[in-house]
C-alpha positions, 0 to 999 in steps of 0.5 A: 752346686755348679755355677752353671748348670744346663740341663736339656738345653735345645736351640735352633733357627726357625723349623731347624732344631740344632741342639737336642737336650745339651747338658753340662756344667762349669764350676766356679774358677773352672776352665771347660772347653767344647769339642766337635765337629763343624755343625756338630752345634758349638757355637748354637749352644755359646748364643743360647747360653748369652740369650742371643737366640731362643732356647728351652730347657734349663740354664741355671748361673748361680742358682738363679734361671736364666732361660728366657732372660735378655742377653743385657740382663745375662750380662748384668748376672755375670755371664759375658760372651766374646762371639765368634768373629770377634763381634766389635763395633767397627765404627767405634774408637777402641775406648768406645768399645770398652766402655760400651763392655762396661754399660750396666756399670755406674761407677766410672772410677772404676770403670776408668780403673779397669780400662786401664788394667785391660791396656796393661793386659793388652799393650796395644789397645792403649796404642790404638785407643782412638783408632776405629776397632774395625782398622786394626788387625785380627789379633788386635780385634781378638783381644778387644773383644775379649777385654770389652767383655771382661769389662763387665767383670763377668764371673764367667766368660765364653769364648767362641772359637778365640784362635779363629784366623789369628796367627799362631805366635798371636793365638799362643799369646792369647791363650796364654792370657785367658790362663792368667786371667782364670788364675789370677781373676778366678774367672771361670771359662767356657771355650769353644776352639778349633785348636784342642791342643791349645785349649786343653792345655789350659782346661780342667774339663771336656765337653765332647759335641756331637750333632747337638747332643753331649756324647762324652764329659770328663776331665781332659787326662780322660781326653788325651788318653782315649786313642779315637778323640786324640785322632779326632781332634788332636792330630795323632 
């Protein structure tokens, strides 16, 4: 059994349906990105599976329904989303914000501990600790954002669209980041990315998105060999 598995997933706003019957799966430890095209229901799919809009069909996170459940309770099951936009509390310290990723949480030891493990991953949260999220920079936002929701030690982590508007020597870094954090945490990914190349690079396997519907899955050797998806979206 997966850790994930969706099955005729379907989502929408108000009459307009988006997605229509999305399956896929990620297994434990398992890095899996999402292609598509603009529109094609990317993003629609990371806010369904967090429970940020109303969806049917069946998302099951290690073997326990999660359809219908609120977004705090998805959290509390192990499944943390880091939005496209970044998504931080702009108001709010730098320190706030991690301890906000941390709320279901009780022991404050630990809570302590893990601040401090995501400062060293991300040097510059601990320079900017009491400066407002909304004061720093793009890629200073991008990696709070991806440390306050790894602050509820998801054991799987969506990334919807993490390079957007970041510079490369930034995105590089990031990504490179993401791969330390599967590898050394075990922490499964789901990424949506605008940039394939970065994103297979560190990917076991590939969901191809078309116009809400899944039209292609498999390991990303498949991907790089097949002439249209490389034109499509690697630039060859």
């Amino acid at each position: 059994m997966s850790l994930l598995e969706v099955t005729g997933l379907t989502a929408g706003y108000g009459p307009a349906r988006v997605l229509h019957g999305i399956d896929l799966t990620v297994d434990d430890g398992e890095v899996v990105v999402v292609l598509g095209a603009n529109g094609a229901g990317k993003t629609t799919t990371m806010r369904a599976l967090a429970g940020a809009i109303p969806h049917q069909g069946s998302i099951v996170f290690d073997g326990a329904p999660l359809t219908g459940l609120r977004p705090d309770t998805i959290v509390g099951r192990g499944i943390s989303l880091v939005p496209q936009g970044r998504g931080t509390f702009s108001h709010l310290s730098v320190l706030e914000n991690l301890r906000v990723g941390a709320a279901r949480r009780r022991d404050k030891a630990e809570i302590a501990a893990d601040i401090d493990r995501w400062c060293e991953v991300f040097p510059r949260l601990r320079e900017r600790s009491g400066q407002e999220a909304g004061t720093l920079s793009g890629g200073e936002q991008q990696m709070l954002a991806v440390a306050r929701a790894l602050m509820s030690r998801p054991r799987l982590l969506l990334c919807d669209e993490p390079s957007l508007g970041l510079a490369p020597v930034i995105v590089a870094e990031l990504f490179r980041t993401l791969a330390e954090i599967n590898r050394e945490q075990g922490t499964a990914l789901l990424l949506v990315e605008q940039n394939a190349e970065l994103a297979l690079g560190i990917a076991d396997r590939v969901h191809l998105l078309e116009v809400g519907r899944v039209v292609a899955a498999g390991p990303v050797a498949e991907f790089r060999d097949n002439e249209s998806v490389r034109r499509a979206y690697l630039g060859d």
